[in-house]
C-alpha positions in Angstrom: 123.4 91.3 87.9 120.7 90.5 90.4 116.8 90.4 89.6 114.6 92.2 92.1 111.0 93.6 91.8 110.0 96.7 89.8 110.3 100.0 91.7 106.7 101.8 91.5 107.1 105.0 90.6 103.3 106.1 90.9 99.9 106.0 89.8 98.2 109.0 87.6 94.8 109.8 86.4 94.8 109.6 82.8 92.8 111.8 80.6 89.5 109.8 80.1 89.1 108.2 84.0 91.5 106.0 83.5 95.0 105.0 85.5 98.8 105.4 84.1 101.1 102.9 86.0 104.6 104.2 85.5 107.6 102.0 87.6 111.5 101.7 87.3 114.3 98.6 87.3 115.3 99.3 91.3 117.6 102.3 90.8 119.1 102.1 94.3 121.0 99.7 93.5 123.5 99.6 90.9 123.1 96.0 89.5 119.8 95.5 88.8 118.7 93.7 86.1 116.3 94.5 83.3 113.6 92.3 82.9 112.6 90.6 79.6 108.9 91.1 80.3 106.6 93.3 82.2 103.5 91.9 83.2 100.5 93.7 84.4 97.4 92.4 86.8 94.4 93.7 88.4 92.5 92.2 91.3 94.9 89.2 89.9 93.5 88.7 86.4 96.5 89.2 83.8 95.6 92.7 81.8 99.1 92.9 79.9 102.3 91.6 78.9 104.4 94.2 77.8 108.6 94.4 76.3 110.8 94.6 79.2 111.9 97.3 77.8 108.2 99.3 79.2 107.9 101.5 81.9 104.4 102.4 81.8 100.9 101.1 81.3 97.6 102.8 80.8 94.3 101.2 82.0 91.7 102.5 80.8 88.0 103.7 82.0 86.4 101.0 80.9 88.2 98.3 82.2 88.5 100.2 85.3 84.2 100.1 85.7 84.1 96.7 84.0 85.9 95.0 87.4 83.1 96.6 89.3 85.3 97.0 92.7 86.1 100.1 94.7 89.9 99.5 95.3 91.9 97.9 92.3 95.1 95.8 93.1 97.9 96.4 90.6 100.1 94.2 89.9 103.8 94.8 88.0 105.7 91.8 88.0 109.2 92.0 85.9 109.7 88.2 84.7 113.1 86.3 83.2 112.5 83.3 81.3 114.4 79.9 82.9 113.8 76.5 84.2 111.9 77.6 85.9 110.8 81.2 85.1 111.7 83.3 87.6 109.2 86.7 88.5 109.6 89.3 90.9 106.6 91.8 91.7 105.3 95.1 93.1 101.7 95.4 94.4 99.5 98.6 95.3 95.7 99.0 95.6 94.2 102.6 94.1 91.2 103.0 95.1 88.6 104.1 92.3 85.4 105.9 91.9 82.8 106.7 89.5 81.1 109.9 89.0 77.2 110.9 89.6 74.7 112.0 87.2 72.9 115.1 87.5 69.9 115.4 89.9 67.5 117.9 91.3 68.7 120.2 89.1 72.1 120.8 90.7 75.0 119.2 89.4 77.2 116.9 91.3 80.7 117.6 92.3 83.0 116.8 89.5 85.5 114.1 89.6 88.8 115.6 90.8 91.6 115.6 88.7 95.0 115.2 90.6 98.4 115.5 88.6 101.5 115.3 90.2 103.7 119.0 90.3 106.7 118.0 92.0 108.9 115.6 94.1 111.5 117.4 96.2 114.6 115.8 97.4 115.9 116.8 101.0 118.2 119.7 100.9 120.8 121.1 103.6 117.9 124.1 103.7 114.4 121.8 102.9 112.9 118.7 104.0 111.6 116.1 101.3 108.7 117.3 99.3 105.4 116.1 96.9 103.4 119.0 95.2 100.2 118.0 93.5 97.7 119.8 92.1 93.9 119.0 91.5 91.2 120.7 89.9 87.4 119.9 90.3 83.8 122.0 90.2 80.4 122.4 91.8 82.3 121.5 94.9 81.2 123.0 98.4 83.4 121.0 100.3 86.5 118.8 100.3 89.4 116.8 101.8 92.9 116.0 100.7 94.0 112.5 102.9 97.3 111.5 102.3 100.0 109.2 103.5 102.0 106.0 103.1 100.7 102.8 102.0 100.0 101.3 105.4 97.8 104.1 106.6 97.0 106.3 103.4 94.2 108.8 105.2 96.7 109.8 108.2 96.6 112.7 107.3 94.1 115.5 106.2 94.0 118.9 104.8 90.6 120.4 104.3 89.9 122.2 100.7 86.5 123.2 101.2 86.1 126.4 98.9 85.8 130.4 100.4 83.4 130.5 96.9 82.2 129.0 94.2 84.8 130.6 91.7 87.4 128.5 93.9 87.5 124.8 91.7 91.9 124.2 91.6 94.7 124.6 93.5 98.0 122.6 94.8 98.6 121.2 97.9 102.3 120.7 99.1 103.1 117.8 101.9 103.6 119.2 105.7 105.3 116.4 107.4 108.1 114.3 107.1 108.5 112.1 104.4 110.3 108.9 104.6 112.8 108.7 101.5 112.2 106.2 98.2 108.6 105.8 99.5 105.1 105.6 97.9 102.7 108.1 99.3 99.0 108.0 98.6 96.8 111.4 97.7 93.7 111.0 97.5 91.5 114.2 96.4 87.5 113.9 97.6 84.9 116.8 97.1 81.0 116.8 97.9 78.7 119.0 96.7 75.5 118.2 99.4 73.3 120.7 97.3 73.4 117.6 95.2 73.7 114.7 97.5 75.8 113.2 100.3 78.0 111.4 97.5 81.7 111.9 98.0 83.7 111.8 94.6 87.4 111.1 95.0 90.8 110.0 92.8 93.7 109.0 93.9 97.6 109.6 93.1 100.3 107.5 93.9 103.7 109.0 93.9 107.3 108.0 94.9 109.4 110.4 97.3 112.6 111.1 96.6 115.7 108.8 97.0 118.0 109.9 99.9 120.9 112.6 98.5 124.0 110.5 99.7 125.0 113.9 101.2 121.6 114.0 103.1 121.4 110.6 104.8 120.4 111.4 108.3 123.6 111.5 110.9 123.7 112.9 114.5 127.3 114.6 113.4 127.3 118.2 112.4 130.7 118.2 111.1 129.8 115.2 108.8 126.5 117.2 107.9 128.8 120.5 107.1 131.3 118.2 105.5 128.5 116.0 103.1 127.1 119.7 102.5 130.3 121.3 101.1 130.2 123.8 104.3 133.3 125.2 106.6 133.5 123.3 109.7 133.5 127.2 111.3 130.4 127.8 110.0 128.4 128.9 112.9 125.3 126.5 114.5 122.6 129.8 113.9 123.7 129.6 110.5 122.8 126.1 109.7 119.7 125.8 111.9 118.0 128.7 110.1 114.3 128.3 110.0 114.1 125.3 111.6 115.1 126.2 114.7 115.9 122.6 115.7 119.2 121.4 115.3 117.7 118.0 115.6 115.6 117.8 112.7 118.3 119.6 110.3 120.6 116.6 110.9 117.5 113.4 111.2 115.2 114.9 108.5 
C-alpha cells in the first residue's frame, strides 16, 4: 500500500454560511492507503482531527467570520502514526464573504447560494461537464467566474437578470475541462440600488476522472475500438456535432 495525499473532492455552501469539505483516499490509483486520521486546518490553525475513516467536515459560520480574512486556506492532511509520523496533505483557498445589512430602504443583494447539480464524464458524444446551480435575490446584476485553481476568474458568464422575478438558475461549463481537476465557481451579484457591494460564494468541485475508453489518442480506430464501434463506421458519423475530428479524439 502506498500513502499519498487526500483527493479533494470539493467545497459546498452549507445551510447556515458555512463550508462542507468533502475529499477521497486517491482513487486513481489502486493502492492507496487509508489514513488513520484526518486532520483539518484553516489559515494553518488546526480546526479538527477527525477518524480516518471521515470524508467530510463542516465549518461553520461562525468560525468562518471569527478568522476575519477574505480567502480561507483549507487544509486536509491524512496522517499514519510512526517514528516518525508520517502526513500527506491537500491545500485550497475559498474565498469568503459576508453579507450587508439593509440600507436606504432597499435591500441588498442576497448571498448567493451555489450547489453543485452535476459532474459529467467525457463521452464518445460529450465533452467533460460541471452543472451548478445558484439562487440569490434583489440582484440587478451578476457574474459567474470560473476556472482551475491557478487562475480561478478565467472565465466569465454574465447572469445579470431580464427582471426582478429572475433570482435562480444553473450554469453548465463551456470549455474544456481538464480530467480529475478542481474547478473554482464562484457566484457574485450586486444590487447598486443598494450599494456598490458585490456579494459572492464560491464552490469547489472535482471534474471527472478520465473513462479509460476516453483518454485522448490521435487514432480513430483505437477511439472506435475503446468506444465499442465498427472500424467501418463512417468519419461523418463519429464527428457529429462537433464538426472537428480533432477535438472528438483530444477532448
Amino acid at each position: 500500500m502506498t500513502r499519498r495525499p487526500p483527493s479533494i473532492l470539493g467545497a459546498f455552501p452549507a445551510g447556515d454560511g458555512g463550508i462542507e469539505v468533502r475529499w477521497e483516499v486517491d482513487s486513481f490509483f489502486a493502492d492507496s492507503e487509508d489514513p488513520e486520521r484526518v486532520l483539518v486546518a484553516l489559515n494553518g490553525i488546526s480546526f479538527d482531527n477527525l477518524d480516518g475513516s471521515e470524508d467530510s467536515v463542516e465549518i461553520p459560520s461562525a468560525t468562518i467570520i471569527a478568522l476575519g480574512t477574505a480567502v480561507i486556506v483549507i487544509s486536509i492532511t491524512f496522517w499514519w502514526s510512526g517514528s516518525p509520523a508520517e502526513q500527506q496533505q491537500s491545500s485550497f483557498p475559498v474565498q469568503v464573504q459576508a453579507a450587508g445589512v439593509e440600507s436606504g430602504g432597499v435591500w441588498p443583494a442576497m448571498k448567493p447560494i451555489v450547489t453543485l447539480v452535476s459532474v459529467q464524464a467525457r463521452s464518445g458524444a460529450t465533452p467533460s461537464r460541471i452543472t451548478i446551480n445558484w439562487r440569490t435575490n434583489n440582484h440587478n446584476d451578476g457574474n459567474i467566474f470560473w476556472g482551475p485553481q491557478g487562475n480561478q476568474r478565467q472565465f466569465r458568464s454574465n447572469i445579470k437578470p431580464a427582471n426582478a422575478s429572475v433570482v435562480s438558475g444553473t450554469f453548465t461549463t463551456d470549455q474544456p475541462l481538464q480530467p480529475a481537476t478542481l474547478y473554482f465557481f464562484t457566484v457574485e451579484v450586486i444590487n447598486r440600488l443598494h450599494s456598490l457591494t458585490w456579494y459572492g460564494t464560491t464552490l469547489v468541485v472535482r471534474s471527472a476522472a478520465e473513462i479509460p475508453a476516453f483518454v485522448p489518442t490521435t487514432s480513430l480506430r483505437q477511439f472506435l475500438q475503446r468506444s465499442g464501434r465498427p472500424l467501418t463506421t463512417g468519419v461523418s458519423q463519429v464527428i457529429g456535432t462537433t464538426r472537428s475530428l480533432r477535438k472528438l479524439l483530444l477532448g
